[in-house]
C-alpha positions as CSV (number, residue, x, y, z in Angstrom):
1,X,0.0,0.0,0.0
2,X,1.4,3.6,-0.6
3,X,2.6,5.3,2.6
4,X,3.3,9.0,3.0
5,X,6.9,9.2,4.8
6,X,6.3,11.7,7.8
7,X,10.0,12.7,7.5
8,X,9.2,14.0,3.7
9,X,6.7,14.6,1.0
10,X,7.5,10.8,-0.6
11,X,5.5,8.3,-0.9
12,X,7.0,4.6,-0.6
13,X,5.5,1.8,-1.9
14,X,5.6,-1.6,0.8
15,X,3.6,-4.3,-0.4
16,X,3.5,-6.2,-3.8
17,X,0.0,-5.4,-3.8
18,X,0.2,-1.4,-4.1
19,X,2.3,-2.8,-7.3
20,X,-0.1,-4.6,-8.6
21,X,-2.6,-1.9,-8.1
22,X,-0.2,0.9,-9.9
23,X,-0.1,-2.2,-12.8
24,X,-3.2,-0.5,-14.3
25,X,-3.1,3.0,-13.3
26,X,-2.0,5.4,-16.3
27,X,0.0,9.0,-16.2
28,X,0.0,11.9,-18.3
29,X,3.6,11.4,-19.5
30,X,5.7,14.8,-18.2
31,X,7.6,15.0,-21.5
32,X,5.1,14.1,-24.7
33,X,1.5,14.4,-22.7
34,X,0.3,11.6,-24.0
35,X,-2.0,9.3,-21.7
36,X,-0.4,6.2,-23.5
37,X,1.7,5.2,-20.4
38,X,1.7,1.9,-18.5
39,X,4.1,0.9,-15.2
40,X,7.1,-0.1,-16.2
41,X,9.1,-1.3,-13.0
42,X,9.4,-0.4,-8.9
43,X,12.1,0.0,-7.0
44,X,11.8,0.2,-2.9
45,X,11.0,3.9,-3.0
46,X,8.3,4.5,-6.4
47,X,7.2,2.7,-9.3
48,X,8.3,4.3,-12.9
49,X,5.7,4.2,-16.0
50,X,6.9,4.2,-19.3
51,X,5.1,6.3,-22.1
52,X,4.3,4.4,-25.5
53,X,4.3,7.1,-27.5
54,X,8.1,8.8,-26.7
55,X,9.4,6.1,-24.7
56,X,10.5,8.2,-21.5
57,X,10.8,6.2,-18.0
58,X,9.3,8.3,-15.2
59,X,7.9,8.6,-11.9
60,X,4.4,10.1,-11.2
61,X,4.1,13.3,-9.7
62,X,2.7,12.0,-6.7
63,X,5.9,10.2,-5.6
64,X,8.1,13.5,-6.7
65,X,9.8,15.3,-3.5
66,X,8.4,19.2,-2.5
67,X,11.1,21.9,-3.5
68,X,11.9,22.3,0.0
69,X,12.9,18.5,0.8
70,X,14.4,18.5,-2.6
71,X,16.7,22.2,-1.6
72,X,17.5,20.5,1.6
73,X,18.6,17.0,-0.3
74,X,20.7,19.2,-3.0
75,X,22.6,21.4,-0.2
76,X,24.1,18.1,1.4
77,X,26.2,17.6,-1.2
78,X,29.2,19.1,-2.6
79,X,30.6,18.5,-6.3
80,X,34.1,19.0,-6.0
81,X,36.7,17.1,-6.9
82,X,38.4,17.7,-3.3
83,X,34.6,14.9,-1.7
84,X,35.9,11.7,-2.0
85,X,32.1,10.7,-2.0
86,X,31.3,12.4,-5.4
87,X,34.4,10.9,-6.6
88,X,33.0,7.6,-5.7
89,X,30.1,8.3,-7.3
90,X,31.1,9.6,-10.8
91,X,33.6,6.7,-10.9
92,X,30.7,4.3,-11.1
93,X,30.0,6.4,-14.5
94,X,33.7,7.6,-15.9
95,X,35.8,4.4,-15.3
96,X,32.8,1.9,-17.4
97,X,32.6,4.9,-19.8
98,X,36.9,4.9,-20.5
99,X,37.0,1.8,-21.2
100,X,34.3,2.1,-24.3
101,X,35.6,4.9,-25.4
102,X,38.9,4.8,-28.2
103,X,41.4,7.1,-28.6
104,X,39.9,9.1,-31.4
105,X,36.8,10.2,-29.1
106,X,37.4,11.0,-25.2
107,X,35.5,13.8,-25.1
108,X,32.1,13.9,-23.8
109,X,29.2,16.6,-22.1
110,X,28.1,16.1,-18.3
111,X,24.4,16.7,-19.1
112,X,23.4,16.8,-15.5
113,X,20.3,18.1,-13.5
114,X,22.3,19.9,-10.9
């Protein structure tokens, strides 16, 4: 069944049934606006529906954070080269990314919401 966390605006999902019920409920995709979306997969936090028409993968509105939990999430961090964390983190993406790229293309755009 979905639960709204008291510690944020987020709802979690914590029974293979709420899945099942999600399963037939459709979103307005946020990209296209089309109504041609079905679920698509769940992790422990949201399920994700994927539009038919331009293919995006997204979560419904309803399990999206405020602004305010989303500021306070966003000021934890710090990209810098100096936080071993974010290090860690981009590694997971640079080092499989090296080794598919050749010599006659290493360069590449950090297209990033942040």
């Amino acid at each position: 069944m979905a639960t709204s966390s008291s510690s944020s605006s987020v709802n979690s999902i914590s029974s293979d049934s709420t899945l099942k019920s999600n399963e037939f409920t459709t979103h307005q995709c946020p990209l296209c606006s089309s109504a041609d979306t079905r679920f698509f997969s769940q992790d422990s936090m949201r399920p994700y529906h994927l539009c038919h028409v331009c293919n995006l993968v997204f979560v419904p509105t309803s399990y999206h954070l405020d602004f305010s939990v989303q500021k306070t999430r966003y000021d934890l961090h710090q990209n810098s080269p100096s936080d071993g964390k974010y290090c860690k983190f981009l590694c997971k993406l640079v080092d499989p990314l090296c080794e598919l790229l050749t010599t006659n293309h290493k360069h590449g755009i950090d297209f990033g919401c942040g």
